[in-house]
C-alpha positions, 0 to 999 in steps of 0.5 A: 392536132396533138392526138393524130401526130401522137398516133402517128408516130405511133404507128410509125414505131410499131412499123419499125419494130415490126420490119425490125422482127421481119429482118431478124425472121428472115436472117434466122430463115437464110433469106438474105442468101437468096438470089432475088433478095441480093438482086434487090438489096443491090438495086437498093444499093444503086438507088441510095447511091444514085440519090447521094450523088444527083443531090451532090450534082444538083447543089453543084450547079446552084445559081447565085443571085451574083451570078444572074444578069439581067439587061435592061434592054431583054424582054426575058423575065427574070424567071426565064433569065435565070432557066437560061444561065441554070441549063447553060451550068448544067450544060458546062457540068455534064460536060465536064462529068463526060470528061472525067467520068467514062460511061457507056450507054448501050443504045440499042438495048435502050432504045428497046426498052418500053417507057410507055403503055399510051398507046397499048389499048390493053393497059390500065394505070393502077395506084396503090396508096396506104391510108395510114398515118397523116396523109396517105402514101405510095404502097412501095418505097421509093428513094428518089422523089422523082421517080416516086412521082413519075407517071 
């Protein structure tokens, strides 16, 4: 409805100008030269980048219709035809990334890092959504859908 998207948008211009006067406070105040508010623009930084180049990767392994080939004789459908030839192109693709990009994974620190609380007795899941606006939302921001959604 008319009325609900005008007030959302709205709302939306009123929260732009409002973070627009935040950032102006918080250069007049030297936030910007605090430490923890570089490590997050950093981080910032990274996700935006990340994003850019995962959505770069991820359209360079597209599948063509040309490109799916279907025997006759295969009881696969064409569904799981096409997540075979899918990962054997995301295959080739990390494959080549290795090669031409150098990473280094410390594996033993990765391996200490905790991904789960299922089995800590003590742990709750919280979800802190806003309200406002046509449908309500994450509390935080998150750059990469995947991420936003990952439980």
């Amino acid at each position: 409805n008319l009325e609900e998207f005008s007030k959302s948008l709205q709302n939306y211009v009123w929260q732009m100008l409002r973070d627009n006067l935040l950032a102006q406070i918080a250069k007049e105040k030297n936030y910007y030269e605090n430490d923890w508010v570089k490590q997050q623009s950093k981080w910032w930084k990274d996700k935006i980048v990340y994003s850019a180049l995962r959505n770069q990767y991820a359209n360079s392994i597209e599948l063509k219709q040309s490109e799916i080939v279907t025997p006759m004789t295969n009881d696969n459908t064409t569904a799981e035809t096409m997540s075979e030839e899918l990962t054997q192109k995301i295959l080739h693709k990390i494959l080549e990334l290795k090669q031409n990009v150098k990473i280094n994974i410390n594996k033993d620190l990765l391996n200490k890092i905790s991904v789960t609380s299922e089995e800590d007795k003590k742990a709750i899941n919280l979800y802190s959504i806003k309200k406002g606006g046509l449908i309500p939302r994450p509390a935080y921001p998150s750059i990469d859908s995947d991420w936003a959604a990952w439980q």
